[in-house]
N, C-alpha and C positions, 0 to 999 in steps of 0.2 A: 402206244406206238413208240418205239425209241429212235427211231429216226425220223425226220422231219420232214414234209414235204419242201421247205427250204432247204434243207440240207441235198435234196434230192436233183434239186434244181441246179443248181450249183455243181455238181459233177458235170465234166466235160467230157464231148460225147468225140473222143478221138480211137486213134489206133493205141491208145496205153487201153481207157477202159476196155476196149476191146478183149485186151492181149489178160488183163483182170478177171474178164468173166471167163475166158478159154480156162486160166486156173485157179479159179475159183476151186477151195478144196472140198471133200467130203473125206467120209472113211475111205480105206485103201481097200475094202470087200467092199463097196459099195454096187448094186446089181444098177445101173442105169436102164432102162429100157424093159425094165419089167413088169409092166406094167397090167399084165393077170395073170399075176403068179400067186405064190405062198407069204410072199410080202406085203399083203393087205391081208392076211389070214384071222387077223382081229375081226375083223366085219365080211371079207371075202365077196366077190358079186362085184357087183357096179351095172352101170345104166350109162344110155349115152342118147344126148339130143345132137339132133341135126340143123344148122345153121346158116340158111342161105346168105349168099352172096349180097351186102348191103352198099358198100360203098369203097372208092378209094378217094386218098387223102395223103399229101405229102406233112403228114402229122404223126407225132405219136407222143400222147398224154405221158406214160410214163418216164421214157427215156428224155425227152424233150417239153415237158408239157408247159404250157402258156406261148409256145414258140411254133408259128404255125408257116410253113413253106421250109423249112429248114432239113428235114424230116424226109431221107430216103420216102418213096413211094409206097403207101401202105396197102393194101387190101384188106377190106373189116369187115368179119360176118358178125352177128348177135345184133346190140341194140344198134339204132338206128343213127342216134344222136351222139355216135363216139366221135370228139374232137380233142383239138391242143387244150382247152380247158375240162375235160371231160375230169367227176369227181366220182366217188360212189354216189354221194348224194344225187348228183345228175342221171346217172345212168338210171340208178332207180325210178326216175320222173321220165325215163325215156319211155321208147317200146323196141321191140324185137323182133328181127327173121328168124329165133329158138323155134321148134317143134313146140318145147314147153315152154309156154307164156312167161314162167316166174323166173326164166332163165333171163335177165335185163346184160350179163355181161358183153362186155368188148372182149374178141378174138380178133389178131391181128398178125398179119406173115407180110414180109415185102414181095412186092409186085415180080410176076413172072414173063419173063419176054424169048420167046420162041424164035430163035435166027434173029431178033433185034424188035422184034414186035410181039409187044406185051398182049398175053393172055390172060379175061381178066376168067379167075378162076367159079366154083357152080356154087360149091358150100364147103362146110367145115363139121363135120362128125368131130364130135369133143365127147372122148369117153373119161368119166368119173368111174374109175377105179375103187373100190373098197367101200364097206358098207358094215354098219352096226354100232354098235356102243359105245366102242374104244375108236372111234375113227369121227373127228371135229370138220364141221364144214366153215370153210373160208367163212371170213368176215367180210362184209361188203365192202367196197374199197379194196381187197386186196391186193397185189399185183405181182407181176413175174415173170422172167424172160426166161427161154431155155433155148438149144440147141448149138447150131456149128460144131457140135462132137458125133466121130461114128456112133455113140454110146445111145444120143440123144436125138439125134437125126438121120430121118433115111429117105428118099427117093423111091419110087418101087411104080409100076402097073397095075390095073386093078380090071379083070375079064369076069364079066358075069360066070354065077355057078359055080366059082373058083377060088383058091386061095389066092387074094393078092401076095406077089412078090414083092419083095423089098430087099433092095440091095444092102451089103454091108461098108461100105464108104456115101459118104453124103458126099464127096467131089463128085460121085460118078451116077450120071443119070442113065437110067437105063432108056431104048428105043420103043414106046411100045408102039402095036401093031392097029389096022384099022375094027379089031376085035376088044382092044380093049382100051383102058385111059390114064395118065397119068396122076399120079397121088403122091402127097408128100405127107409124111407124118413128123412131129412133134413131140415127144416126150419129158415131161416136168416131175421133178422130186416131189417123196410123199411125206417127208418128214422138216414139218415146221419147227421155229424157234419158241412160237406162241405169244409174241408178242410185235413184232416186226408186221405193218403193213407192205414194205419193200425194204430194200438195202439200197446200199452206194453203188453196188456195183444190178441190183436186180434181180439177183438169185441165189445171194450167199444167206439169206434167211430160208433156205429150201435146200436142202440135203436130203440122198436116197437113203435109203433104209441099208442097213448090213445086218445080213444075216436074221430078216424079218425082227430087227431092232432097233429104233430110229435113237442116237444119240443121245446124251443126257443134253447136251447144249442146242438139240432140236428135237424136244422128246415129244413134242404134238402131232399124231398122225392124222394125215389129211386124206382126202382121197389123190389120187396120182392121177392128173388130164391129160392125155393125149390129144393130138387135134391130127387128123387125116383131111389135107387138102384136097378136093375134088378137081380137075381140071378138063373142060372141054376136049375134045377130040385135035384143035387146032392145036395144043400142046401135046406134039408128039414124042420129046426128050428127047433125049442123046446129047449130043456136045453144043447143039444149039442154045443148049438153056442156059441163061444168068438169069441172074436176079438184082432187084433194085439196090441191093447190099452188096453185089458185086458177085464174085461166081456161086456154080451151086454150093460149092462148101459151104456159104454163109447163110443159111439154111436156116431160119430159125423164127420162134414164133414170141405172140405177148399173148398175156392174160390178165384182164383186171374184173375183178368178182363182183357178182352184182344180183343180188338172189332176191327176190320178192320174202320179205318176213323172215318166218323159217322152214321156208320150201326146200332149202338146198341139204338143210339137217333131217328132214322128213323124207326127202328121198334115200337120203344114205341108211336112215333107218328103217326103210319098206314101208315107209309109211306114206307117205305124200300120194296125191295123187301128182296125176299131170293133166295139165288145162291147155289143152290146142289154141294155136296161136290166134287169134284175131286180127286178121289184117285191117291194115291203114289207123289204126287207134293205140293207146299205152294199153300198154297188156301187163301191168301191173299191180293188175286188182288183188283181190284175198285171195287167199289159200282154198281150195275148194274142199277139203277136207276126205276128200273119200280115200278111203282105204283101199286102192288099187295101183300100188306103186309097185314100181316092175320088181323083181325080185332076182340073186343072183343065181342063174342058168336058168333064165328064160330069155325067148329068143327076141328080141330089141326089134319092135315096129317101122323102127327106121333103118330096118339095116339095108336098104338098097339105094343105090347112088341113082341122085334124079337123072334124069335125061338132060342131054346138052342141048345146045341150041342146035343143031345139027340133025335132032332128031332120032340120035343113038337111043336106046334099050337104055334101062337101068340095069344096074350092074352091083349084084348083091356083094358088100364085104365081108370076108370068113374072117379065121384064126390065122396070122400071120405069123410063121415061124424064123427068127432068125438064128443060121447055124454057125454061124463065126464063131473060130474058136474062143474061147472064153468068155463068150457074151451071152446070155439067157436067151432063154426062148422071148420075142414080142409077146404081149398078153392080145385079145381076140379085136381090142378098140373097137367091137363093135357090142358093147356090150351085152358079151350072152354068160355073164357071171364067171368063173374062174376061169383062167387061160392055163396054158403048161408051166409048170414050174419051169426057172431061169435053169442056167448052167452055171459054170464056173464065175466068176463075178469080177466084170470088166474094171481094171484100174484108173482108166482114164477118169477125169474130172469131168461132170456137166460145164456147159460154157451158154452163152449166150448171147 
């Protein structure tokens, strides 16, 4: 790892870093937000667990970690035991709200508040992008911020039976209706440095792919995560919405990896099985070895969003197409293996 978790610590968490991960560079074709497209074409497919709602916490291990109340208002799905000391080693010794037991990561967004009263949100769909050979799964301990760019973050509704919408500015929430529920999706680069657990800034070791060819100074392809936020019926969007970070622009998620063995390389390779979750216990026993790992364009067990407390329908997610001019098509985040090839290839930088 070439940066240090002291060194990490030691960056100050103001409006300069901020203004750092906004341009944070990549290549200038870089496709942001494409996340099933022909840019994972090395392994192609992907799979996606589902994540319920585990806790909030004014923490976050990465960007602030051993520093605990300091820490905008987090929301965390995945392990259970994510805090200001949180390590890979820890989270592996945790357990998990994952679908897939072996899934031990931390998934984390700040807090949503509807007219000034926080909504806490249902789960987190984390679609893994890309699959096969040529495509390396995270090292435990990983980590990674992404969003606050149109490219990287969007806003959108999500109506049973139907394609979720997603807007193309992350300032602008749309209103949705008593038919369907608010979602926010996520998007993080698939091309690693191959030796960086994080960076100084949290995402300059993660750049997108151009022109389905990840960098020589980030040539490890990874799979590419999205995370679509779930949110009760009580979050009905529009201009009511901020967030614990401040308005919706600032829109953005973490990720810190955390795979039982190497489940996370057996699923990218069709191989892995998946071991349903065991509640109330660590769910990070062995590998169970069967050969039933989902495969890309089959249709994702989890693709329907649970029920809110309210008692709404679940509400299946499709292929989410965004048409802004020069920005790709979304890839399907729910993994049913390839999405549409992007479009033109958005100049903007990822931010975080």
């Amino acid at each position: 790892m070439s940066i240090t978790r002291s060194t990490i610590a030691a960056v100050s968490i103001t409006a300069g870093i901020a203004g750092a991960l906004i341009m944070s560079s990549v290549p200038a074709t870089a496709a942001p937000m494409d996340n099933g497209n022909g840019g994972n074409r090395q392994g192609g497919g992907g799979f996606a667990v589902q994540c319920d709602f585990s806790h909030s916490a004014s923490v976050d291990p990465i960007v602030m970690p051993g520093h605990a109340g300091m820490s905008h208002l987090h929301e965390f799905f995945g392990n259970t035991a994510t805090n200001e000391n949180s390590t890979g080693a820890s989270l592996l010794a945790g357990s998990t709200t994952c679908s897939d037991s072996n899934d031990l990561s931390a998934y984390w967004v700040p807090a949503l508040y509807q007219d000034g009263t926080r909504v806490a949100p249902i789960s987190a769909r984390v679609h893994y992008e890309g699959r096969g050979p040529n495509v390396t799964a995270f090292p435990a301990g990983f980590m990674a911020v992404a969003g606050r760019t149109d490219q990287t973050a969007a806003w959108g509704c999500a109506t049973r039976g139907a394609q979720p919408t997603l807007g193309t500015s992350v300032a602008t929430v749309p209103t949705c209706d008593a038919g369907s529920r608010l979602v926010a999706q996520i998007t993080f680069p698939q091309c690693w440095d191959g030796t960086s657990l994080d960076s100084a800034d949290h995402i300059s070791h993660l750049v997108f792919a151009s022109g389905n060819v990840c960098p020589t100074d980030h040539p490890v392809r990874v799979p590419q995560v999205t995370l679509t936020i779930n949110y009760p019926q009580a979050a009905t969007g529009g201009s009511g919405v901020t967030l614990a970070s401040g308005a919706a622009s600032t829109l953005h998620a973490d990720i810190f990896e955390a795979w039982a063995g190497n489940s996370l390389q057996n699923r990218i390779g069709g191989r892995g099985g998946q071991r349903p979750a065991v509640a109330g216990g660590p769910q990070n026993g062995p590998q169970n070895g069967q050969q039933n790992g989902q495969r890309g364009g089959q249709a994702d067990p989890n693709a329907a969003l649970p029920a809110d407390q309210t008692g709404a329908p679940a509400q299946a997610q499709a292929p989410v197409q965004n048409t802004a001019p020069g920005q790709g098509n979304r890839g399907n985040g729910a993994g049913r293996g390839q999405g549409q090839r992007g479009g033109a290839a958005a100049p903007a930088a990822p931010a975080a």
